[in-house]
SEPAVEX-936394 format. One record per residue (C-alpha): residue number from 0; residue in one letter; x, y, z. Coordinates in steps of 0.2 Angstrom, whole numbers, plus 5000, padded with zeros to 4 digits. Layout:
N
+-----+----+------+-------+------+
|   i | aa | east | north |   up |
+-----+----+------+-------+------+
| NUM |  A |    X |     Y |    Z |
...
+-----+----+------+-------+------+
//
This chain:
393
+-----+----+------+-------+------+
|   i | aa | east | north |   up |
+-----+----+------+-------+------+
|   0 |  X | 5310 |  4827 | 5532 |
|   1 |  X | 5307 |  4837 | 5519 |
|   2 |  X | 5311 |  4827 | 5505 |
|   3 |  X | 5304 |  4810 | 5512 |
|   4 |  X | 5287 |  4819 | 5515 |
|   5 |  X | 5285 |  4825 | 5498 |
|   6 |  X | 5288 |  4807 | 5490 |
|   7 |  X | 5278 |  4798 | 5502 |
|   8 |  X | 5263 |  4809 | 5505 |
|   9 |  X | 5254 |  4819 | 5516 |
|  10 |  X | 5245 |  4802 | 5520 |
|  11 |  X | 5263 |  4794 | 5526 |
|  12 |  X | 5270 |  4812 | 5536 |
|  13 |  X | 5274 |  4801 | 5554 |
|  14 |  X | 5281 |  4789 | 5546 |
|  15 |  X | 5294 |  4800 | 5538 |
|  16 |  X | 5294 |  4809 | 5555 |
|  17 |  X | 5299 |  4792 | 5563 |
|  18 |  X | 5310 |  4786 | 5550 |
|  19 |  X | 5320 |  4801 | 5551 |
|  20 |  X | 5322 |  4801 | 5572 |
|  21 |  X | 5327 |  4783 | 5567 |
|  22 |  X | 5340 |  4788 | 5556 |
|  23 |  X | 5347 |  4799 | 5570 |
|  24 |  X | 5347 |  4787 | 5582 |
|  25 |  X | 5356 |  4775 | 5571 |
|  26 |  X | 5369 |  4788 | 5569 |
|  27 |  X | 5371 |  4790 | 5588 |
|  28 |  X | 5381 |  4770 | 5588 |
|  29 |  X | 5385 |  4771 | 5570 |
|  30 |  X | 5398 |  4790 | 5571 |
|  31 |  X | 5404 |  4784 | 5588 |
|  32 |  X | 5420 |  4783 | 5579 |
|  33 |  X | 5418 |  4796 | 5567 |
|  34 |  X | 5404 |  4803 | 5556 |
|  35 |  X | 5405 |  4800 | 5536 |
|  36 |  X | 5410 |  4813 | 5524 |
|  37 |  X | 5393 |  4818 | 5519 |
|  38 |  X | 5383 |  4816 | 5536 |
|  39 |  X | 5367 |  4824 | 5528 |
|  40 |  X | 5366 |  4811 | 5512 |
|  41 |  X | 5370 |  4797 | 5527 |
|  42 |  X | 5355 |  4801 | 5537 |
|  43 |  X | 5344 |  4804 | 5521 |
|  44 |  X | 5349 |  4785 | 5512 |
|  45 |  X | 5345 |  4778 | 5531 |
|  46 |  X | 5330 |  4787 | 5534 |
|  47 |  X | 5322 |  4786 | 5514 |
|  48 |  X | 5325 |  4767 | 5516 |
|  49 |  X | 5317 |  4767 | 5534 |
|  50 |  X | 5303 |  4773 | 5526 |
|  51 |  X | 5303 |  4761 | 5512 |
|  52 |  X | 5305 |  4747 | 5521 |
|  53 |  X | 5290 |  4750 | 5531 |
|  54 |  X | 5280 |  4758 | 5518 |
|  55 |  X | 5282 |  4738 | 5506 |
|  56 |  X | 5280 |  4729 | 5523 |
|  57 |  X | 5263 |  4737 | 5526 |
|  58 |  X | 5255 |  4740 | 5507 |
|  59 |  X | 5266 |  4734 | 5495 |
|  60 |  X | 5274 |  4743 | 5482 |
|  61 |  X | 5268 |  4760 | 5484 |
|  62 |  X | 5270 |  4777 | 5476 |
|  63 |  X | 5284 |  4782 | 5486 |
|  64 |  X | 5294 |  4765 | 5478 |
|  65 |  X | 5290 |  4773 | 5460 |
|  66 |  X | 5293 |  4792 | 5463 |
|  67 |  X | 5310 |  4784 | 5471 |
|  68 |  X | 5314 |  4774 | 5455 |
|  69 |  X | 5306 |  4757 | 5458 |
|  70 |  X | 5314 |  4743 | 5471 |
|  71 |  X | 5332 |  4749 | 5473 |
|  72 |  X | 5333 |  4759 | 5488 |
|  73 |  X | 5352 |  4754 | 5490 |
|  74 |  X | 5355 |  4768 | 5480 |
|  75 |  X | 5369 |  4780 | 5483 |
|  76 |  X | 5362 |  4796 | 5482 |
|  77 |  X | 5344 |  4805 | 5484 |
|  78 |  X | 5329 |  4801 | 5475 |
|  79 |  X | 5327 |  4814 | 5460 |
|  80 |  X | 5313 |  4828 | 5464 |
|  81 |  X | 5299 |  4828 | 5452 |
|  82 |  X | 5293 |  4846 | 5457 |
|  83 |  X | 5310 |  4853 | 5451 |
|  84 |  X | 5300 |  4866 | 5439 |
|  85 |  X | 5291 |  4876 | 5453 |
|  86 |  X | 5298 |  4878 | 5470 |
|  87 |  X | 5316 |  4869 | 5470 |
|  88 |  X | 5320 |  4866 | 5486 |
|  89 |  X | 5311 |  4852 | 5496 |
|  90 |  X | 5311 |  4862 | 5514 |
|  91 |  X | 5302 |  4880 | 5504 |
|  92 |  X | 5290 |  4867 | 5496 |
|  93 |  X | 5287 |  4860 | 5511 |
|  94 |  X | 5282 |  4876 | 5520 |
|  95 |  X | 5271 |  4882 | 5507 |
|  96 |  X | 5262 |  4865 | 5509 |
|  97 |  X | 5263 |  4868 | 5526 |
|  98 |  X | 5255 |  4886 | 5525 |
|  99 |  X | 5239 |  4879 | 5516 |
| 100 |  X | 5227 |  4892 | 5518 |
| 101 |  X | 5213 |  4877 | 5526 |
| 102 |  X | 5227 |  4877 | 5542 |
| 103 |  X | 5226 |  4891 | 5555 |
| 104 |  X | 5239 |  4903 | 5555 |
| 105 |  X | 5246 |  4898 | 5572 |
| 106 |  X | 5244 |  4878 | 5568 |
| 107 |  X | 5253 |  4883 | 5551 |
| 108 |  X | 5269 |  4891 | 5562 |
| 109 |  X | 5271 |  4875 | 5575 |
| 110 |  X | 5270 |  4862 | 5561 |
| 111 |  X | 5281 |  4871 | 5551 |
| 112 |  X | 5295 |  4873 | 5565 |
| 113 |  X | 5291 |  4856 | 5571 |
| 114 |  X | 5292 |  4845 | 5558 |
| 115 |  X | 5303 |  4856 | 5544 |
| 116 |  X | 5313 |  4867 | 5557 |
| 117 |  X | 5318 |  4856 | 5569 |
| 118 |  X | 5311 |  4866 | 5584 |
| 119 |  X | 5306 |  4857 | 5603 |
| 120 |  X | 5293 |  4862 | 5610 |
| 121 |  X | 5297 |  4872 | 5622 |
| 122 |  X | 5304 |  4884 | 5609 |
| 123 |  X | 5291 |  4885 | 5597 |
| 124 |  X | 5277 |  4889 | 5614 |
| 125 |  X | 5292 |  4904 | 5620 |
| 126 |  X | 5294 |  4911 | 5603 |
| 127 |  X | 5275 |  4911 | 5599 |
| 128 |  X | 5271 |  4916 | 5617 |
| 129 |  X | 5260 |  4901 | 5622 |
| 130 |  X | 5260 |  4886 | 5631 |
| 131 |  X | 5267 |  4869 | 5629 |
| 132 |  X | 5249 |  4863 | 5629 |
| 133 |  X | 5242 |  4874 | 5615 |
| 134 |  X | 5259 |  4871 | 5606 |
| 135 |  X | 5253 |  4849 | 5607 |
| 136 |  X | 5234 |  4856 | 5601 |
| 137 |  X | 5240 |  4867 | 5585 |
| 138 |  X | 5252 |  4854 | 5580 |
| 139 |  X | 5240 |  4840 | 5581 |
| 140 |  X | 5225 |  4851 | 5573 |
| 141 |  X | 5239 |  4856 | 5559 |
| 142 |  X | 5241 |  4839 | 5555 |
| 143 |  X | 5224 |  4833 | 5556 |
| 144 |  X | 5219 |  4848 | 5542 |
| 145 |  X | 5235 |  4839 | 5531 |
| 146 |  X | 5229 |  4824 | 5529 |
| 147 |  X | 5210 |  4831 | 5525 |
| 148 |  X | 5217 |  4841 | 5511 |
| 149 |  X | 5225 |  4826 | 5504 |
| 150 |  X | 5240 |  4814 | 5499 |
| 151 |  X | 5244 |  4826 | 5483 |
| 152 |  X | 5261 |  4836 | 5485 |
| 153 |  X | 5260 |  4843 | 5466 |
| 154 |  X | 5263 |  4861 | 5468 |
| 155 |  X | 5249 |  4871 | 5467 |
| 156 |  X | 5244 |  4887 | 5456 |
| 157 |  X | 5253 |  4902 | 5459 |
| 158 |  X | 5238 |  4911 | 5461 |
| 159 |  X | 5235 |  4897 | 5479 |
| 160 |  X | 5253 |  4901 | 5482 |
| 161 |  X | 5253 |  4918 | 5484 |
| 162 |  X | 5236 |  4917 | 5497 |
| 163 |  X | 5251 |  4907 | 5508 |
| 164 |  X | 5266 |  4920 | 5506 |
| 165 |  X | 5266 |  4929 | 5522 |
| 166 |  X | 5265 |  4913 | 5532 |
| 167 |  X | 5281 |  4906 | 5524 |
| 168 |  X | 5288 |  4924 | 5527 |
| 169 |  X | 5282 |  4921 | 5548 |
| 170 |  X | 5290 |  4904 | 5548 |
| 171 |  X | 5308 |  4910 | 5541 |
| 172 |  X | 5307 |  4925 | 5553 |
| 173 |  X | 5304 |  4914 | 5567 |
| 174 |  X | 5318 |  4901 | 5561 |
| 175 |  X | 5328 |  4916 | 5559 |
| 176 |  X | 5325 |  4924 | 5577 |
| 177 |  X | 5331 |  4906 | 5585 |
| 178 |  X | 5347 |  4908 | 5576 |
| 179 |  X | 5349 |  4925 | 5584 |
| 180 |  X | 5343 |  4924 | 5601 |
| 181 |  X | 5342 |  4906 | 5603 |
| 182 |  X | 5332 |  4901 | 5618 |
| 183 |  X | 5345 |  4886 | 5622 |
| 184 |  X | 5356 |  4885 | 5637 |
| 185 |  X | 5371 |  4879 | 5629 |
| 186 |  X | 5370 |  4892 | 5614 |
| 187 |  X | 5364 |  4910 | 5615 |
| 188 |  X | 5366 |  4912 | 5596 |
| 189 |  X | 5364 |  4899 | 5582 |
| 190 |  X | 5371 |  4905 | 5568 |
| 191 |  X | 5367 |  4887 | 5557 |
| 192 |  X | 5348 |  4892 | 5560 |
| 193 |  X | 5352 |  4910 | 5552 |
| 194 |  X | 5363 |  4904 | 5538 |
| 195 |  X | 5346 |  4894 | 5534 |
| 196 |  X | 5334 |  4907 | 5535 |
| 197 |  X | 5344 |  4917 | 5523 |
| 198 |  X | 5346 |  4902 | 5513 |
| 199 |  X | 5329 |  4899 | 5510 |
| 200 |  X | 5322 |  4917 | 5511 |
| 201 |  X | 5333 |  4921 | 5498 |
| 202 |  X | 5328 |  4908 | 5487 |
| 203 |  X | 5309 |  4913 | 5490 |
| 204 |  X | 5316 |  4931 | 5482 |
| 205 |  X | 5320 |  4919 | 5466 |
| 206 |  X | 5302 |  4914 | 5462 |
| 207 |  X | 5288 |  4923 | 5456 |
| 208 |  X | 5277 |  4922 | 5470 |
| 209 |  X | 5291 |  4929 | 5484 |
| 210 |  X | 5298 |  4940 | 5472 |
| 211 |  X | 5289 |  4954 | 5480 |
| 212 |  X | 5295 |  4969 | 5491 |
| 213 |  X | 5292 |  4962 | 5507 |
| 214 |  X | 5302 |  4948 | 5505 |
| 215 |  X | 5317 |  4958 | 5500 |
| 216 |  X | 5315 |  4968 | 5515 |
| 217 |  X | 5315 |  4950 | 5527 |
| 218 |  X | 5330 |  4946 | 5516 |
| 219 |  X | 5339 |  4964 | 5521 |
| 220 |  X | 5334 |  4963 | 5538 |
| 221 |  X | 5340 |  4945 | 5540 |
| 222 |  X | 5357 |  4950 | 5534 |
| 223 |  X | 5361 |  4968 | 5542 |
| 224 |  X | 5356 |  4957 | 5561 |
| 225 |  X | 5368 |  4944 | 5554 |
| 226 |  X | 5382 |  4956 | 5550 |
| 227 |  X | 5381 |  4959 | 5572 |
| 228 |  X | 5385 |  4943 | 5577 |
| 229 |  X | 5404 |  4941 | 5577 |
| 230 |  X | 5402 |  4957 | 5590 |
| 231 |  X | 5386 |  4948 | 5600 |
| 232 |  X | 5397 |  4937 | 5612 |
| 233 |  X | 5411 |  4942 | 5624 |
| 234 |  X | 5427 |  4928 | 5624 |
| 235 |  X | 5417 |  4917 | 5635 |
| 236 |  X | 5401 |  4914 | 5624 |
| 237 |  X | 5391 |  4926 | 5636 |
| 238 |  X | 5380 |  4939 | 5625 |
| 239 |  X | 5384 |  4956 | 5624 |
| 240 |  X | 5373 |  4971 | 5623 |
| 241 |  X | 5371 |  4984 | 5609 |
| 242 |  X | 5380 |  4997 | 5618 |
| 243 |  X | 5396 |  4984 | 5623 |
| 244 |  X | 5397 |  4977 | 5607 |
| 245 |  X | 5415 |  4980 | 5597 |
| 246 |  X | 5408 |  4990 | 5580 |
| 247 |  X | 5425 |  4985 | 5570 |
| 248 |  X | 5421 |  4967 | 5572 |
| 249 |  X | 5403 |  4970 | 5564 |
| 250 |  X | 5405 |  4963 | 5544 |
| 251 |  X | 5404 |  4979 | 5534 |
| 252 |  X | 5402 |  4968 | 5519 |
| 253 |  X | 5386 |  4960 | 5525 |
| 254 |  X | 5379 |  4977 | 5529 |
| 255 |  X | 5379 |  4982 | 5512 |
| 256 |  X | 5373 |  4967 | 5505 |
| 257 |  X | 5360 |  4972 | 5518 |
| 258 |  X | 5357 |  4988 | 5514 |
| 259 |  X | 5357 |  4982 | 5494 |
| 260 |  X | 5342 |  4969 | 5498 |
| 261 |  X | 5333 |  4987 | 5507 |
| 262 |  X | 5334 |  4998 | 5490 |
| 263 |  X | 5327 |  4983 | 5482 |
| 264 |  X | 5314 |  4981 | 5493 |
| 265 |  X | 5309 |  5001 | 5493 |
| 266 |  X | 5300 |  4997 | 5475 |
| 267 |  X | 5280 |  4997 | 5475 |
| 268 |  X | 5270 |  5006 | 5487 |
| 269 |  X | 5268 |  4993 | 5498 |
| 270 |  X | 5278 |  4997 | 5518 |
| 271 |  X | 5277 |  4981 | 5530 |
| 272 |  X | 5283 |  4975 | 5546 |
| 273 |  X | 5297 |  4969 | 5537 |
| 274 |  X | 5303 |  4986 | 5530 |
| 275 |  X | 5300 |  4995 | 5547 |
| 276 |  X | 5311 |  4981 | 5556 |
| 277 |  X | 5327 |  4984 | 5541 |
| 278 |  X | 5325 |  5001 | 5543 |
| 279 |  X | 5326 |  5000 | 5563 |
| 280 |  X | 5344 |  4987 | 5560 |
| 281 |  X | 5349 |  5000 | 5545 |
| 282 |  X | 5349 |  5013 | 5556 |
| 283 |  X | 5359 |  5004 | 5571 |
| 284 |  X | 5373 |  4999 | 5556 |
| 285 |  X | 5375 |  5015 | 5550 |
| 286 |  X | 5377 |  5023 | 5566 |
| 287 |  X | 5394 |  5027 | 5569 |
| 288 |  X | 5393 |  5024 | 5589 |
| 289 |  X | 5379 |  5021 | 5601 |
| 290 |  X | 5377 |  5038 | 5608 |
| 291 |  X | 5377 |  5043 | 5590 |
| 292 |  X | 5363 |  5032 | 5583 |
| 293 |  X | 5347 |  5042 | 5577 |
| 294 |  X | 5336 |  5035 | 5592 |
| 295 |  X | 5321 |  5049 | 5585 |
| 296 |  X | 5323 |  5039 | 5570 |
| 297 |  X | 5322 |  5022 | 5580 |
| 298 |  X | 5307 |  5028 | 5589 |
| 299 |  X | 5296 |  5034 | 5574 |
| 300 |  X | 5301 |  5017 | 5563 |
| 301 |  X | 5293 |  5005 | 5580 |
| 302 |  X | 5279 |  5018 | 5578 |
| 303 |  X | 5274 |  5017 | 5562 |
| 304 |  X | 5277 |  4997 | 5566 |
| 305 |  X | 5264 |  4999 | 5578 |
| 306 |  X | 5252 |  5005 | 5567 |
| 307 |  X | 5255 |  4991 | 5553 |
| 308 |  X | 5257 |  4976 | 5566 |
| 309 |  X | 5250 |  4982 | 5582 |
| 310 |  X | 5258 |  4974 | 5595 |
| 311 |  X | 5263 |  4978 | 5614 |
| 312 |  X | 5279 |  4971 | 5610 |
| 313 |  X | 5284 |  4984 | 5598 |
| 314 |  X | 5276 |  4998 | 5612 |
| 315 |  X | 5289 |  4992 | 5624 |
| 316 |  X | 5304 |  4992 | 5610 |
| 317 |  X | 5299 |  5010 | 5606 |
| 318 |  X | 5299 |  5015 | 5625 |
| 319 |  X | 5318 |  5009 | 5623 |
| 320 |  X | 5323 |  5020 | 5610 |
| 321 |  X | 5313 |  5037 | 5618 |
| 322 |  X | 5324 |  5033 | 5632 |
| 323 |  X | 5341 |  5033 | 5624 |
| 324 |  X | 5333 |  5048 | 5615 |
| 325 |  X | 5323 |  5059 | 5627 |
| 326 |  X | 5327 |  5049 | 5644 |
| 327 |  X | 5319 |  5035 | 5657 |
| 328 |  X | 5305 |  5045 | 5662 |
| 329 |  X | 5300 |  5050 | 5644 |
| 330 |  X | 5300 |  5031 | 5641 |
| 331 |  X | 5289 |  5027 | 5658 |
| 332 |  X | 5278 |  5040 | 5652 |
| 333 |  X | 5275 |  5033 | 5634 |
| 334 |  X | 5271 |  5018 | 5642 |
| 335 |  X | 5257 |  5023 | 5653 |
| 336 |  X | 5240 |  5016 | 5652 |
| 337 |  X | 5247 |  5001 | 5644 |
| 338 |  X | 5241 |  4985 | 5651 |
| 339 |  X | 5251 |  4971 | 5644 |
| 340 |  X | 5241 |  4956 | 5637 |
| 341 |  X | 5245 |  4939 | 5649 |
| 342 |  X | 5258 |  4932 | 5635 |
| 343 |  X | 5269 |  4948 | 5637 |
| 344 |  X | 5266 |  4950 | 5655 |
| 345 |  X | 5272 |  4933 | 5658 |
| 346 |  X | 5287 |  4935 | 5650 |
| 347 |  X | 5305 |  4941 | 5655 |
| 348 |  X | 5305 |  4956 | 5642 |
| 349 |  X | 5291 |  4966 | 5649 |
| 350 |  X | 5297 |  4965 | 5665 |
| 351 |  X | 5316 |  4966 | 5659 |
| 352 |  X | 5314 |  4984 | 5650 |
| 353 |  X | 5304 |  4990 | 5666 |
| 354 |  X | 5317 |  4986 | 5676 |
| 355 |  X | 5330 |  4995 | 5667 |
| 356 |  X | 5320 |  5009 | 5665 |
| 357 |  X | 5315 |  5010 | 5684 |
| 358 |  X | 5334 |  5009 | 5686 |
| 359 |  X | 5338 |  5023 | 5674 |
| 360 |  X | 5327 |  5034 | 5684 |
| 361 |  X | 5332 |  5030 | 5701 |
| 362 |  X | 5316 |  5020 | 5705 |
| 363 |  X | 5327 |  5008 | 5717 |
| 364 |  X | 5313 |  4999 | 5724 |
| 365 |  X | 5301 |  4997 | 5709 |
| 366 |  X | 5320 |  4991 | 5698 |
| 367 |  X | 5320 |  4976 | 5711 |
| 368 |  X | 5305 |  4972 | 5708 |
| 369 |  X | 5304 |  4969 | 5690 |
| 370 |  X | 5321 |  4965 | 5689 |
| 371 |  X | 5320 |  4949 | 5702 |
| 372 |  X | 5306 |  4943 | 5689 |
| 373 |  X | 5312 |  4946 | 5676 |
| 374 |  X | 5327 |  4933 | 5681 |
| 375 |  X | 5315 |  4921 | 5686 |
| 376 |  X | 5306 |  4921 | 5668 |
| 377 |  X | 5323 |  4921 | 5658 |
| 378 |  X | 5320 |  4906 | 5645 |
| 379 |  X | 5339 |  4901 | 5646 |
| 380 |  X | 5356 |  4906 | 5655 |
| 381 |  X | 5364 |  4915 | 5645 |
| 382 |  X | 5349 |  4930 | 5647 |
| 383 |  X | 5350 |  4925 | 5665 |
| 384 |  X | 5368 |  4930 | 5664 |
| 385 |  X | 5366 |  4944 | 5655 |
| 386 |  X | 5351 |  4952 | 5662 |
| 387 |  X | 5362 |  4950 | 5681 |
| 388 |  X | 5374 |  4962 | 5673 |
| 389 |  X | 5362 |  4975 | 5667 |
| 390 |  X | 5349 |  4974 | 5680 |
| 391 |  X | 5359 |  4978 | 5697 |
| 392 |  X | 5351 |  4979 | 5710 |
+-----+----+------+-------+------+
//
């Protein structure tokens, strides 16, 4: 999707949108007896000569027939990139492109994990915490900015690039988080989507513009979470919490390339999200059991998250620390007064974390409560499942 984009133009975007779902759909009869030995240049010759095809029908030999090196689009491998100087990967050109600073930032996500990432929906309204609805309204408002800006895909000056770095950050976060909590029934964890976030956050570190401390710190915090996942699922795929999980299954090898990426990322003065969020999966790594984990630690790193990112979200994840490190009713207490905003209150993770801390502290009736709807918000069954097992009633 990428690539077609960036041959054919901002101008031609839904037609590459369609001649890719076209290429898919062609594959659905044409792998029914196998699929080729190099699936992805399969689906990219089919969809690039989709595209083609309807690109000469309707205006003759257009640009995307010279950037692809003239009439022969029988060819047997991609067309060559032009932009190969800059950014050299289509998919991290594409996002920069896609985070133009003319886009708001929230139409800049849904685009983004729409068209380039591959998310439904439904996915991208949960992980932003928004409706379906809205989710239609950004997408079509990000695509309407697009094709104001222009057809021209050269990338621009570095100086422009920079203005659009933490939105590529956001959107490789986001693609990252659905790898590791997918919100899919069938999956709880995709580990293709982290593999890809890693991928292309590492290749950001490479060029000048994401060559900056905060991208080292997502990079870090991207691999310490993925050195977890062998240990995340119990033998029948079901997910396992932090507490139940085997610790000599966790890949020591990825937690110091981890813990590598957070040295590097402790240059400059500058202390993000990112850093604070490392340091928190740093600190859960090096811990040589639960019970011996340095919750203080835990609680002050989502504080001073609070104060750089304010967010009710990291409120409720610091109330889980203080209660593994002062107790249930220390955590109730710290979350007092709080009155979450409608997207948090809608969704299972407020109620979740009360009901566990209700039923910490004995508070029978009040765990019920929040426990009952907290199951009934659960995005997919696998938190269904494992949300029965920690909430009992």
């Amino acid at each position: 999707m990428a690539t077609l984009a960036r041959l054919a133009g901002l101008e031609h975007l839904q037609r590459a949108e369609d001649a890719v779902a076209s290429a898919f759909t062609t594959a659905l009869e044409a792998w029914k007896d196998g699929a080729p030995a190099d699936p992805g240049s399969w689906l990219y010759r089919v969809a690039h000569n989709r595209l083609v095809g309807d690109l000469r029908r309707d205006a003759g030999r257009l640009r995307i027939l010279q950037r692809a090196g003239g009439d022969d689009d029988d060819g047997d491998g991609p067309a060559p990139t032009h932009l190969a100087g800059e950014l050299r990967d289509d998919l991290l050109r594409m996002l920069f492109v896609c985070c133009h600073d003319a886009i708001p930032m929230e139409s800049r996500l849904v685009f983004a994990l729409k068209t380039l990432c591959g998310f439904d929906t439904e996915e991208i309204a949960a992980r932003l915490f928004t409706t379906a609805a809205n989710v239609h309204k950004r997408l079509a408002r990000a695509r309407e900015r697009l094709r104001a800006i222009g057809p021209d895909l050269e990338t621009p000056p570095l100086v422009e690039l920079r203005s659009r770095l933490s939105g590529v950050q956001a959107v490789l976060y986001l693609l990252f988080n659905e790898g590791y909590l997918s919100l899919q029934d069938d999956q709880a964890i995709r580990r293709d989507l982290c593999d890809e976030a890693i991928r292309l956050a590492t290749l950001l570190t490479e060029h000048p513009v994401g060559a900056v401390p905060e991208t080292f710190a997502l990079v870090a915090l991207m691999h310490l979470h993925t050195s977890r996942l062998g240990a995340r699922l119990d033998g029948l795929g079901g997910l396992l919490l932090l507490e139940e999980q085997d610790r000599s299954r966790w890949d020591r090898e990825r937690i110091a390339v981890g813990m590598q990426w957070l040295a590097r990322a402790a240059s400059g003065e500058i202390f993000s999200r990112f850093h604070a969020e490392a340091g928190i999966a740093a600190e859960h790594c090096l811990a040589p059991s639960f019970e011996a984990t340095r919750w203080s630690e835990i609680a002050h790193l989502y504080q001073m998250l609070e104060r750089i990112a304010p967010s009710p979200l990291h409120t409720l994840n610091r109330a889980v620390a203080v209660a593994e490190w002062q107790g249930p009713e220390a955590a109730l207490a710290s979350l007092e007064g709080l009155v979450p905003p409608g997207w948090l209150a809608g969704s299972y993770l407020w109620e979740a974390v009360l009901g566990d801390l209700h039923r910490r502290a004995g508070h029978a009736e009040l765990a019920n409560q929040h426990g009952e709807r907290a199951l009934a918000l659960a995005p997919s069954e696998p938190l269904r499942a494992l949300l029965r097992r920690r909430l009992v009633f």
